[in-house]
N, CA, C and O atoms as a DFTB+ gen file, in Angstrom:
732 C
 N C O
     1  1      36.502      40.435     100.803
     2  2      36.876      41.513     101.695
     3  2      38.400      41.579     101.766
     4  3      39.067      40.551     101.648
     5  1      39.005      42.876     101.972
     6  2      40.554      43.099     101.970
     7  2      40.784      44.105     102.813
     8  3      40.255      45.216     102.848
     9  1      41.913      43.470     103.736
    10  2      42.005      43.993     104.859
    11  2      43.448      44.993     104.397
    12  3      44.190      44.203     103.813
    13  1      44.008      46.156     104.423
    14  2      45.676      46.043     103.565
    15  2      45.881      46.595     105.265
    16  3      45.168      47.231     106.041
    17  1      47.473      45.872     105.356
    18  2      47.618      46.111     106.712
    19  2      49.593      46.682     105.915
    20  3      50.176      46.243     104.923
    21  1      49.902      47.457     106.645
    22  2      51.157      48.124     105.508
    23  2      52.496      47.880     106.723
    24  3      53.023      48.475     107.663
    25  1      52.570      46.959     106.185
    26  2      53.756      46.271     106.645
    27  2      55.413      46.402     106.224
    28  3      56.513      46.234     106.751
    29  1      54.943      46.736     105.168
    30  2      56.624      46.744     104.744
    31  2      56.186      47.578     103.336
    32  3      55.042      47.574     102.881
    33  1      57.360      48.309     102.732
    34  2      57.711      48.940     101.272
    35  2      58.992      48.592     100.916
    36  3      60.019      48.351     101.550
    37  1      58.717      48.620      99.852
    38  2      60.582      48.036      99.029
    39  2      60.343      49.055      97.449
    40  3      59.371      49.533      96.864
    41  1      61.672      49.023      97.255
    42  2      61.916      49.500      95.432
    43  2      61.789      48.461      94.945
    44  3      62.356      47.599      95.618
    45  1      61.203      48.000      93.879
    46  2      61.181      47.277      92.502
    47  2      61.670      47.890      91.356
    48  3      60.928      48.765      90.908
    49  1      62.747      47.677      90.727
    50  2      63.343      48.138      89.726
    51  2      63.721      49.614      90.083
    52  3      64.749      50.030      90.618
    53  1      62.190      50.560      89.477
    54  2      62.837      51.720      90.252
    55  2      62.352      52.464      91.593
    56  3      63.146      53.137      92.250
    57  1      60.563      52.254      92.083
    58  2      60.082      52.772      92.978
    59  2      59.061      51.792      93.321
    60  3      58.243      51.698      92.405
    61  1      58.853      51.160      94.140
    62  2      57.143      50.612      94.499
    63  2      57.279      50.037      95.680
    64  3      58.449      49.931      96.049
    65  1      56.540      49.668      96.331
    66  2      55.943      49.044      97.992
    67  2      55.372      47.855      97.890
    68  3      54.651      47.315      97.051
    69  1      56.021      47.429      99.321
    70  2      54.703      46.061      99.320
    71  2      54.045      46.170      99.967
    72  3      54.325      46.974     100.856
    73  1      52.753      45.508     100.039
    74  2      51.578      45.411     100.557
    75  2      50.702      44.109     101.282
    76  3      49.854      43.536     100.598
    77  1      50.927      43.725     102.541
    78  2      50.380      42.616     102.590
    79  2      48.861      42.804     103.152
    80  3      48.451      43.757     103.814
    81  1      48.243      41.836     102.791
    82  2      46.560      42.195     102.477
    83  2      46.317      40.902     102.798
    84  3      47.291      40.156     102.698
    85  1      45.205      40.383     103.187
    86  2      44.326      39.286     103.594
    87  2      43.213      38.971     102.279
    88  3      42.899      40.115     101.949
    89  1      42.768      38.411     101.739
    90  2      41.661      38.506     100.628
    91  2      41.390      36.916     101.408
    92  3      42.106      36.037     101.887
    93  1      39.636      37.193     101.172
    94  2      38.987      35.244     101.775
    95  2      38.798      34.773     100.305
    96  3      38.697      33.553     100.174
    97  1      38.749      35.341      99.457
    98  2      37.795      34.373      98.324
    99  2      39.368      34.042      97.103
   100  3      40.202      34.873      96.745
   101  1      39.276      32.331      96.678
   102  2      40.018      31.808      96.061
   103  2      39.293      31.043      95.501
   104  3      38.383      30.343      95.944
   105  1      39.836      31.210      94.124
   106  2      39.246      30.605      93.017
   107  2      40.099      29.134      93.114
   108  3      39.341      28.231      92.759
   109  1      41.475      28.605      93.494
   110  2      41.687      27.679      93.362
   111  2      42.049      26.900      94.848
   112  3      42.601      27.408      95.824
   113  1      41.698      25.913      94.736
   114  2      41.432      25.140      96.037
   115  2      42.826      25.204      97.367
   116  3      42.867      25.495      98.563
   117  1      43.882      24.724      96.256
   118  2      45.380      25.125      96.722
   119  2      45.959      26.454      97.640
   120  3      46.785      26.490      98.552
   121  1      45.253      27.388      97.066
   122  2      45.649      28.930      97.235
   123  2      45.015      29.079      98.768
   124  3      43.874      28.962      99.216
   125  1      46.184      29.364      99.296
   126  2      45.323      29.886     101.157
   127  2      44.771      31.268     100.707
   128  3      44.842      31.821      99.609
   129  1      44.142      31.705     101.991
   130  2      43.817      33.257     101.493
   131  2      44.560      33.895     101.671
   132  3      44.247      35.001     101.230
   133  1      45.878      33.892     102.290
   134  2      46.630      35.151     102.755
   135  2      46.954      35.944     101.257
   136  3      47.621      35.151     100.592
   137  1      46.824      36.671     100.814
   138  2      47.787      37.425      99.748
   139  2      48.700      38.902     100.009
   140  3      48.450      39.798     100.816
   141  1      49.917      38.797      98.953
   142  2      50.686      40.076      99.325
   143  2      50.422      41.077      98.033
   144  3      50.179      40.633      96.911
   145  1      50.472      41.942      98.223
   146  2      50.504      42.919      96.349
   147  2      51.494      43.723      96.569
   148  3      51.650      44.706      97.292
   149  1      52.271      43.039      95.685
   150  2      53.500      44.241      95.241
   151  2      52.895      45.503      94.464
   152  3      52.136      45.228      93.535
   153  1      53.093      46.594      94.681
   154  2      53.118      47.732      94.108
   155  2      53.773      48.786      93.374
   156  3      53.960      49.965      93.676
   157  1      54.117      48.046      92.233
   158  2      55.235      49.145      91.381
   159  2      54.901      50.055      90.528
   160  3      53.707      50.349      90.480
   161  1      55.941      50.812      89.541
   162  2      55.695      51.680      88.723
   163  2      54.858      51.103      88.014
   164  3      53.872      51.834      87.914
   165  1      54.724      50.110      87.431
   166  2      54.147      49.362      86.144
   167  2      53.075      48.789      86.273
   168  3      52.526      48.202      85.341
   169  1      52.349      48.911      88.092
   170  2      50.789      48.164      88.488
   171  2      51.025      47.597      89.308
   172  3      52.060      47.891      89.908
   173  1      50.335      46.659      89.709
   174  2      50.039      45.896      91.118
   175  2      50.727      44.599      90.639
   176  3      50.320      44.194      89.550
   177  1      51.430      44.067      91.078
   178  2      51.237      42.397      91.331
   179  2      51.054      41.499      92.895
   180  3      51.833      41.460      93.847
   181  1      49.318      40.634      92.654
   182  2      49.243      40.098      93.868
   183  2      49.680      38.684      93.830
   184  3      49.740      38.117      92.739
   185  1      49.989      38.067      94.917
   186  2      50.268      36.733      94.904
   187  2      49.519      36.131      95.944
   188  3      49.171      36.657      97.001
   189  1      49.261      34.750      95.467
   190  2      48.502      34.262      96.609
   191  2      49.816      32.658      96.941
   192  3      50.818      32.322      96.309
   193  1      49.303      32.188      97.903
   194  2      49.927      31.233      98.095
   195  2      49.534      29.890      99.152
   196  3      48.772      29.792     100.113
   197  1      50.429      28.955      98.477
   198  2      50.156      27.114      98.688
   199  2      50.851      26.889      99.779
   200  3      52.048      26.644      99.624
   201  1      50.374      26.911     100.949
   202  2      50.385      26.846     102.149
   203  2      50.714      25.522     102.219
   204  3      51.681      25.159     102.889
   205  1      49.872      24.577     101.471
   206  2      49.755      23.246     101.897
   207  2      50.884      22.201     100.435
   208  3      51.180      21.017     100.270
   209  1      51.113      23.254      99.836
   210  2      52.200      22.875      99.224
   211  2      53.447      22.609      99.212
   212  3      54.138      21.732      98.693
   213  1      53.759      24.112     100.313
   214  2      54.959      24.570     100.737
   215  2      55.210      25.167     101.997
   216  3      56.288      25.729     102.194
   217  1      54.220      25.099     102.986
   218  2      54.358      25.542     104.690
   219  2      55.782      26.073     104.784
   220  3      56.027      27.157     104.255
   221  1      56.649      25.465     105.353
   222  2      57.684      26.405     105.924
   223  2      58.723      27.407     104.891
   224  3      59.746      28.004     105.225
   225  1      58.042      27.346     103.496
   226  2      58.788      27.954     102.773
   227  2      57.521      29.239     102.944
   228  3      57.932      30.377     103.170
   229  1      56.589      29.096     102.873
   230  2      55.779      30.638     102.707
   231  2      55.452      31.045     104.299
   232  3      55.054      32.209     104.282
   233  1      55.468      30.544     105.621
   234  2      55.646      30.665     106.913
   235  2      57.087      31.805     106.950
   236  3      57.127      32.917     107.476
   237  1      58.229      31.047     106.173
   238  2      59.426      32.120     105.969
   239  2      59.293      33.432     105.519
   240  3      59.779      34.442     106.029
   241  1      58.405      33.314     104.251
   242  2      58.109      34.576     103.311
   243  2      57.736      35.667     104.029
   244  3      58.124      36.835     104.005
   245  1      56.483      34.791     105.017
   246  2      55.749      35.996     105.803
   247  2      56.226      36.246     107.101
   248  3      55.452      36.910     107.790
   249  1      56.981      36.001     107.480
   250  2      58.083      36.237     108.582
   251  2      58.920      37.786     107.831
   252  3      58.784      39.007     107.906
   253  1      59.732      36.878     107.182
   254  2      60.064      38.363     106.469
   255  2      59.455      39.767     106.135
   256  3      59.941      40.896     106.195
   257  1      57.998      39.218     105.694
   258  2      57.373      40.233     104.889
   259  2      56.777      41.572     106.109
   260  3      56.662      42.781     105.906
   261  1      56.431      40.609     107.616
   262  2      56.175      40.932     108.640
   263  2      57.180      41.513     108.985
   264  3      56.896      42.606     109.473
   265  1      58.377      41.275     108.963
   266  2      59.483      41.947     109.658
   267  2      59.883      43.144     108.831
   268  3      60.563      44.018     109.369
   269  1      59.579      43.239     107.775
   270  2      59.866      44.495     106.817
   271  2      60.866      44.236     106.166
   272  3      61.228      45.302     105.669
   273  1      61.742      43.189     105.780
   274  2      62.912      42.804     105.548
   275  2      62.803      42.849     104.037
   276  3      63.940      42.790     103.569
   277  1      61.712      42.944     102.922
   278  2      61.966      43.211     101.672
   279  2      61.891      44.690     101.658
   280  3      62.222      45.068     100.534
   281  1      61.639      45.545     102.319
   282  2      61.699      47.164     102.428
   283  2      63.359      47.508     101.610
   284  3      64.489      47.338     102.068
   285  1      62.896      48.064     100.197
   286  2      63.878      49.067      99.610
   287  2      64.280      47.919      98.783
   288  3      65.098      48.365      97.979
   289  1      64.111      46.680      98.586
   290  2      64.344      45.514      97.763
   291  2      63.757      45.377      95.956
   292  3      62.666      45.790      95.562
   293  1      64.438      44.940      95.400
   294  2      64.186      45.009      93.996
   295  2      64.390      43.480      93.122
   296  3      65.155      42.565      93.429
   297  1      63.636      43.533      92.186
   298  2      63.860      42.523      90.631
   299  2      65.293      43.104      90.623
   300  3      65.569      44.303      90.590
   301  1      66.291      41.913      90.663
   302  2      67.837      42.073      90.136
   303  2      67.748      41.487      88.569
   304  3      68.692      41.572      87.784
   305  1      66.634      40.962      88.290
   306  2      66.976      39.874      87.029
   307  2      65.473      39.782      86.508
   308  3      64.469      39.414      87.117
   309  1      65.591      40.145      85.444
   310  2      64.044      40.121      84.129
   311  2      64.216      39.776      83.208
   312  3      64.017      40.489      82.225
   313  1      64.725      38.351      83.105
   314  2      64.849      37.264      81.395
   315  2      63.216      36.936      80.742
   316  3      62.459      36.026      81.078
   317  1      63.006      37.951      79.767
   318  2      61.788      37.754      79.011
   319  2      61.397      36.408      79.174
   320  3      62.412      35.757      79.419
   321  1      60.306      35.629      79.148
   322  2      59.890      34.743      78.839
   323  2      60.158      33.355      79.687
   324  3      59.599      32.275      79.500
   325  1      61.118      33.659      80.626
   326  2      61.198      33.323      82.109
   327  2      61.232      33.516      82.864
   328  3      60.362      32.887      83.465
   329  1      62.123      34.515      83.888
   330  2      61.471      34.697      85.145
   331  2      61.999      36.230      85.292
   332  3      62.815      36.903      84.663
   333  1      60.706      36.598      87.012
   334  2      61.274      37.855      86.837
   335  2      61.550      37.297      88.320
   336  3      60.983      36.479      89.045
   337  1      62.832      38.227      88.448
   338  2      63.078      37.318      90.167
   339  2      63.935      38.355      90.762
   340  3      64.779      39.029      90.170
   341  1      63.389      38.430      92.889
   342  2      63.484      39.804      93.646
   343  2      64.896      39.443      94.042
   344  3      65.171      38.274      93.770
   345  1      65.321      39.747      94.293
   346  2      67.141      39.776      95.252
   347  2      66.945      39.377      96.091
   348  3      65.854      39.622      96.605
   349  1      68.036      38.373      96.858
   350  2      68.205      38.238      97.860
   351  2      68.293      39.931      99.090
   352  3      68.897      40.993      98.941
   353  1      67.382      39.422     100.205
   354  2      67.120      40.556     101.091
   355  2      68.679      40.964     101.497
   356  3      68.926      42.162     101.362
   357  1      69.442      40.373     101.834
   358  2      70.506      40.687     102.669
   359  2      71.306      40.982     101.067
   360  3      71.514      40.108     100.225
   361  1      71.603      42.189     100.967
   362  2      72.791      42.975      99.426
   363  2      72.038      43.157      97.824
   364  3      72.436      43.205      96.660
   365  1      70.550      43.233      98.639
   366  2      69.325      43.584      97.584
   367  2      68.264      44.922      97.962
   368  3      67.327      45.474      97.386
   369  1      68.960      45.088      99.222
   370  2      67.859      46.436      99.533
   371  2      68.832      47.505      99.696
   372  3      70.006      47.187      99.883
   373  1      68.583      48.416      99.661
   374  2      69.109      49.980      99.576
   375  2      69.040      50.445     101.105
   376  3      69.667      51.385     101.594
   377  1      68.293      49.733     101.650
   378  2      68.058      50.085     103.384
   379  2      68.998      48.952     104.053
   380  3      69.051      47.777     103.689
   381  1      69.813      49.616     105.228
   382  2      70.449      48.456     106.223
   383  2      69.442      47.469     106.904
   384  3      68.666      48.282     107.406
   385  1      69.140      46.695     107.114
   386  2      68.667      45.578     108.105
   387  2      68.984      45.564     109.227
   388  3      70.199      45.410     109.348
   389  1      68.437      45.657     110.168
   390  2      68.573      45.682     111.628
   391  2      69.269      44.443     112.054
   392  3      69.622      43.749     111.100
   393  1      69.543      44.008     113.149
   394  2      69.767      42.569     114.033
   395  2      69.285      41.447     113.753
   396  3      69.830      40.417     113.355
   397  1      67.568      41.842     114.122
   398  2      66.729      41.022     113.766
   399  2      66.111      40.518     112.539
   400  3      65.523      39.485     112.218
   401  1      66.448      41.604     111.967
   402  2      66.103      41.462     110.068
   403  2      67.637      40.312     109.359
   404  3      67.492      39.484     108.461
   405  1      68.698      40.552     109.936
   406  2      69.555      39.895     109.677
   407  2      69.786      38.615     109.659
   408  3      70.267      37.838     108.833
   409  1      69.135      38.480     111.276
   410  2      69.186      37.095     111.710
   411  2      68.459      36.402     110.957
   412  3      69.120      35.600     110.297
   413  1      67.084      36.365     110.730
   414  2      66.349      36.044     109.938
   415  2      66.248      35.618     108.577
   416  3      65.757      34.712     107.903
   417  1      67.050      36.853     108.444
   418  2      66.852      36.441     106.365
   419  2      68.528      35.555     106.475
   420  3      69.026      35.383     105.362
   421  1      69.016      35.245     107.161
   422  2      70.287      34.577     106.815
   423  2      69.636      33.076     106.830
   424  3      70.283      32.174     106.296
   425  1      68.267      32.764     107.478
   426  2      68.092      31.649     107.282
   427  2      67.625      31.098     106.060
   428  3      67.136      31.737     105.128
   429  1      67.877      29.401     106.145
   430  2      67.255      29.047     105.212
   431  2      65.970      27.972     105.345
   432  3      65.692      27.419     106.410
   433  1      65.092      27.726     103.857
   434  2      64.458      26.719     104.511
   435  2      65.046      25.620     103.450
   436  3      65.812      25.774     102.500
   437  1      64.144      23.989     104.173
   438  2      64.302      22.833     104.134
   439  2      63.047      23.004     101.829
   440  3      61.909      23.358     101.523
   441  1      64.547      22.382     100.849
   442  2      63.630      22.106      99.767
   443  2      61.995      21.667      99.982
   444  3      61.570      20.881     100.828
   445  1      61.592      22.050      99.456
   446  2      60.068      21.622      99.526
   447  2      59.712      21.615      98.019
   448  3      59.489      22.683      97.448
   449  1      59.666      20.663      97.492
   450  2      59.455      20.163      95.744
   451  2      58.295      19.662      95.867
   452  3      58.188      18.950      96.865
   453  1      57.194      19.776      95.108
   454  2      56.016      19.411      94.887
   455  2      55.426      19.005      93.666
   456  3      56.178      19.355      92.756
   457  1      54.730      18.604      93.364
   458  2      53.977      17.975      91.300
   459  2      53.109      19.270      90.759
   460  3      52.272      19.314      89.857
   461  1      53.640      20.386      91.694
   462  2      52.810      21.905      91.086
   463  2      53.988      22.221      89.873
   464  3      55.179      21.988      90.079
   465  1      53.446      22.823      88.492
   466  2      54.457      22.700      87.420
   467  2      54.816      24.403      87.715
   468  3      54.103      25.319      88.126
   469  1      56.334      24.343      87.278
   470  2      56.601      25.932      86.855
   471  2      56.235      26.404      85.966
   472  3      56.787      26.075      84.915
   473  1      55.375      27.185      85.926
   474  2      54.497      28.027      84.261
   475  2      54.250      29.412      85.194
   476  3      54.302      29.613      86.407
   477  1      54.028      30.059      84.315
   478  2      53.577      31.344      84.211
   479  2      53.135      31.870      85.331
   480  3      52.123      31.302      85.743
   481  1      53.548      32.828      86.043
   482  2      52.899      33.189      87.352
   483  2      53.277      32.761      88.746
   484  3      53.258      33.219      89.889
   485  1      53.611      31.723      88.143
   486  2      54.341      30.577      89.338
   487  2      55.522      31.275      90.161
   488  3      56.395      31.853      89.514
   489  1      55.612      31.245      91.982
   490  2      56.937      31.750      92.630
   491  2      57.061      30.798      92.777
   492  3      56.176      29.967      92.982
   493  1      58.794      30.543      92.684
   494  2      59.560      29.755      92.620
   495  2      60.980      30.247      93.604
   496  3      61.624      31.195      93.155
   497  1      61.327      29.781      94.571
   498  2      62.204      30.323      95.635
   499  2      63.628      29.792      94.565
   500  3      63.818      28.758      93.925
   501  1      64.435      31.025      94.749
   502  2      66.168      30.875      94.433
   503  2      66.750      30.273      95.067
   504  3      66.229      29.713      96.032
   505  1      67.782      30.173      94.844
   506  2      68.694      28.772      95.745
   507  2      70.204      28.962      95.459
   508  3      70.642      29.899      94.791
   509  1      70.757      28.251      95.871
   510  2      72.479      27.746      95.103
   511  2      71.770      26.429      94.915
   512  3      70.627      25.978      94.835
   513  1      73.742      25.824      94.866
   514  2      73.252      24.627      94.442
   515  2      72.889      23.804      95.423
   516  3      72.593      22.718      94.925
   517  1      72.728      23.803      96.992
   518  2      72.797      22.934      97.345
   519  2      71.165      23.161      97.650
   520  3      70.980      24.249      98.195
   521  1      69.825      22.323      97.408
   522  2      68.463      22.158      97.495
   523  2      67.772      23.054      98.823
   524  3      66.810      23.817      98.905
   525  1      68.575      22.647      99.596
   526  2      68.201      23.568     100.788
   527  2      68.828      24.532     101.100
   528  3      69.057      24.362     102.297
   529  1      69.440      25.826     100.669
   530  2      69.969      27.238     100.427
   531  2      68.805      28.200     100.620
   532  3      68.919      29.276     101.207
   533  1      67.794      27.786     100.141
   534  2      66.462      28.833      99.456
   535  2      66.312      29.639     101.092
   536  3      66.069      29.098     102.171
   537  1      66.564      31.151     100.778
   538  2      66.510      31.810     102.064
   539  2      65.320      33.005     101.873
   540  3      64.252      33.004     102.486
   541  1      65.809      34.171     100.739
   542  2      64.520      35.211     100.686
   543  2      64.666      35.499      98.689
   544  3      63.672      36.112      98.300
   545  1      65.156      35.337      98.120
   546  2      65.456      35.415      96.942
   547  2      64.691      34.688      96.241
   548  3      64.687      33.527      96.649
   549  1      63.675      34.970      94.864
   550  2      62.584      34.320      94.421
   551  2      62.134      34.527      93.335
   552  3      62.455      35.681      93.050
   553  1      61.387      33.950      92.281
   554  2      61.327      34.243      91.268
   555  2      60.000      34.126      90.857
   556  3      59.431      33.144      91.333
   557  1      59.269      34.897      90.044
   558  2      58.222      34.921      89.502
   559  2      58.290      34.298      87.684
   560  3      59.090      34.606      86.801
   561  1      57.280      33.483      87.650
   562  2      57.878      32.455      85.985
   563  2      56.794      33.524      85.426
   564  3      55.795      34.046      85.920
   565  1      57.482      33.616      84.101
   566  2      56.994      34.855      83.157
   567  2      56.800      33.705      81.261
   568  3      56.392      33.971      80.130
   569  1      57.513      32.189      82.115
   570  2      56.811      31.756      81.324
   571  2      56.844      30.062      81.838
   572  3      57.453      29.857      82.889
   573  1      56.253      28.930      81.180
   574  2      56.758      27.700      81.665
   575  2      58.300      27.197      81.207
   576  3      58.930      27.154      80.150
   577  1      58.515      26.881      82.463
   578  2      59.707      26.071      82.805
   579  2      60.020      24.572      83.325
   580  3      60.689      24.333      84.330
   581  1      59.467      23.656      82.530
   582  2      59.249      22.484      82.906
   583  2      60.451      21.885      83.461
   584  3      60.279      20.883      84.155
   585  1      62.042      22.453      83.229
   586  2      63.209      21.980      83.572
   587  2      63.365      22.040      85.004
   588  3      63.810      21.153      85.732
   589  1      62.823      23.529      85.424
   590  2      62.699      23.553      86.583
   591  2      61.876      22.436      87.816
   592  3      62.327      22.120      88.917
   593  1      60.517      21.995      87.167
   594  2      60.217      20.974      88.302
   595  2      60.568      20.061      89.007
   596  3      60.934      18.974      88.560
   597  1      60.506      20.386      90.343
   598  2      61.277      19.064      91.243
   599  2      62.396      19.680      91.574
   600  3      62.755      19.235      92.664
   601  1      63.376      20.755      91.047
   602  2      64.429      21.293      91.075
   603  2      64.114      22.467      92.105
   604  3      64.950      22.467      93.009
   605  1      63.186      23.432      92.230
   606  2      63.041      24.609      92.733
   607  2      61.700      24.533      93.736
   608  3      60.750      23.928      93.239
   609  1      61.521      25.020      94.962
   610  2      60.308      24.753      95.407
   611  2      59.367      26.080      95.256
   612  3      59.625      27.255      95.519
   613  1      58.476      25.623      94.866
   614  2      57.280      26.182      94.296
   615  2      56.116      26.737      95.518
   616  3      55.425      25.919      96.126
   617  1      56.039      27.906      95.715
   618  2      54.962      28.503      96.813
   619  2      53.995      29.168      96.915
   620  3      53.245      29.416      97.860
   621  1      54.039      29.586      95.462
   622  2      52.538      30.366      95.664
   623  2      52.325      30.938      93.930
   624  3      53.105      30.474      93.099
   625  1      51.547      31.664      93.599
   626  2      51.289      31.903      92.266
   627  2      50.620      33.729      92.135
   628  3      49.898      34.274      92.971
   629  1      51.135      34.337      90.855
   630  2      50.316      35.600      90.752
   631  2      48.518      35.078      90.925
   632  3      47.918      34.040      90.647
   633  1      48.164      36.232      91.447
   634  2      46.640      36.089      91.381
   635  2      46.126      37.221      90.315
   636  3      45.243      37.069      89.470
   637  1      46.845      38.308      90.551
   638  2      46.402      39.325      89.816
   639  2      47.842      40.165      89.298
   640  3      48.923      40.173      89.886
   641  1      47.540      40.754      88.204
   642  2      48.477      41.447      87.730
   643  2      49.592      41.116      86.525
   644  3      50.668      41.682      86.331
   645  1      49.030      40.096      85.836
   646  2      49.911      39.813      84.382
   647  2      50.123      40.525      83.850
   648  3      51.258      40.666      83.393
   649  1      49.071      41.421      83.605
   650  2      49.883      43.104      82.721
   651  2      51.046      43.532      82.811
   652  3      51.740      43.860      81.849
   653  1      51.640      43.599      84.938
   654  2      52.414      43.874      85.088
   655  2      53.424      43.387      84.610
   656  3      54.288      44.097      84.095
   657  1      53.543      41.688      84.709
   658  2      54.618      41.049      84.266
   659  2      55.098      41.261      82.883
   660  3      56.297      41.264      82.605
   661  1      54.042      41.458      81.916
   662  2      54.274      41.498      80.802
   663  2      54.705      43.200      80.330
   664  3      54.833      43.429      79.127
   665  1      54.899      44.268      81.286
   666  2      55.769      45.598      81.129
   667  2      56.626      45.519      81.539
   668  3      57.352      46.398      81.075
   669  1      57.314      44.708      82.510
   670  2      58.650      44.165      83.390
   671  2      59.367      43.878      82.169
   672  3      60.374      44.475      81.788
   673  1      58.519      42.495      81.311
   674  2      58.793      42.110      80.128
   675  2      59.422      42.899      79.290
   676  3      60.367      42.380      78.697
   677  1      59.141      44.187      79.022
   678  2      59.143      44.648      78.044
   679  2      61.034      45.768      78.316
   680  3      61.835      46.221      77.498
   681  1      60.986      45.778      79.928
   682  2      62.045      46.519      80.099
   683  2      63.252      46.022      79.393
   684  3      63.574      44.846      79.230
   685  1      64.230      47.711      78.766
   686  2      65.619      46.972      78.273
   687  2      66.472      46.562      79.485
   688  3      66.609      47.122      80.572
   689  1      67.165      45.100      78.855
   690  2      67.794      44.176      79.575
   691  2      69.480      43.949      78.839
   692  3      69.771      44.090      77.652
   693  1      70.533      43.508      80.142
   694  2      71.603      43.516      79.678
   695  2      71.977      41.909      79.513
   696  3      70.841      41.452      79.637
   697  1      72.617      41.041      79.364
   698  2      73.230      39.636      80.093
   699  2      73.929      39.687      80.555
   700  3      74.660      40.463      79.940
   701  1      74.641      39.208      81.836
   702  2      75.462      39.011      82.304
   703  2      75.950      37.628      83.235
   704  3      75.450      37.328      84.318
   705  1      76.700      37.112      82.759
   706  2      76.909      35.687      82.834
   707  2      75.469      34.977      82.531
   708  3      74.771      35.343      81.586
   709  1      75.195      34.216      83.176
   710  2      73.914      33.841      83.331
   711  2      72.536      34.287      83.066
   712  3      71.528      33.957      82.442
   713  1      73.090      35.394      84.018
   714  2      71.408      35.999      84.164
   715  2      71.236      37.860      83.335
   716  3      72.013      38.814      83.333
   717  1      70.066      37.692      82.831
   718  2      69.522      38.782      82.343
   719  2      69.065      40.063      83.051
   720  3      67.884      40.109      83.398
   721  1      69.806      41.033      83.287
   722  2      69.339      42.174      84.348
   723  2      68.702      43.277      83.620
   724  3      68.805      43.447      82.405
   725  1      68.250      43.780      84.170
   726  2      67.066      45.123      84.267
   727  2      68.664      46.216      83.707
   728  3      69.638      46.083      84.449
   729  1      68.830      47.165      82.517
   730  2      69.531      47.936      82.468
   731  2      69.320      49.427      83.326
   732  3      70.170      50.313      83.243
């Protein structure tokens, strides 16, 4: 059963919404039921997430997600074959943030590293360098990244929607320093 309760919309690349939704049935033991589905040009992507993996890092997510704070937010960065990953909320959305949206996403949470591997599907929260930075900025693995484990904390996983990842995939991309952006 799926409840969609419409909480918040954001841009992805160029147009799509989010969607947070309730689903009870999980195929893997890890996975709570809560799930969100992003909704872009290119299809759905849902995520479910490890509650018991990562508590106050996905407690954060959905704070945000509740507060509307990814509304007008986008993929800044789509490196084929590794990750596709959303912007930080605060100088990633096209919409101002209120008070309370501010206050909020300026926080951060406490690393939470776990023996869940980075591969495919896998969210993986952004950071600087210092372990505990990780505030709303996040990445979806588009492929395994074993360098990453232990390094990045790990919260939840696609449930549905690889297609999508793999047309994200396909978008032309520029480099810049580091990272690979969406042209």
């Amino acid at each position: 059963m799926r409840t969609p309760l419409k909480w918040f919309q954001a841009m992805i690349l160029t147009s799509c919404c989010f969607l947070l939704s309730m689903s009870y049935a999980s195929q893997d033991p890890q996975l709570g039921s809560a799930r969100i589905v992003f909704q872009t040009n290119y299809g759905d992507i849902e995520f479910g997430f490890f509650h018991n993996v990562a508590p106050q890092t996905v407690d954060h997510i959905f704070k945000l997600v509740r507060m509307g704070c990814y509304n007008t937010n986008h993929f800044f960065r789509v490196d084929k074959g590794f990750v596709a990953q959303v912007a930080d909320v605060i100088g990633g959305r096209t919409a101002p943030l209120n008070a309370e949206q501010r206050e909020e996403a300026q926080k951060t949470v406490v690393a939470e590293f776990s023996d869940v591997k980075h591969v495919r599907g896998i969210l993986s929260m952004g950071r600087y360098a210092d372990p505990n930075s990780a505030s709303s900025s996040f990445s979806i693995l588009l492929g395994d990244a074993p360098h990453l484990d232990h390094e990045y904390a790990i919260f939840g996983k696609v449930t549905k929607g690889d297609e999508t990842l793999t047309k994200l995939e396909q978008l032309p991309t520029r480099r810049e320093g580091i990272f690979v952006m969406v042209t």
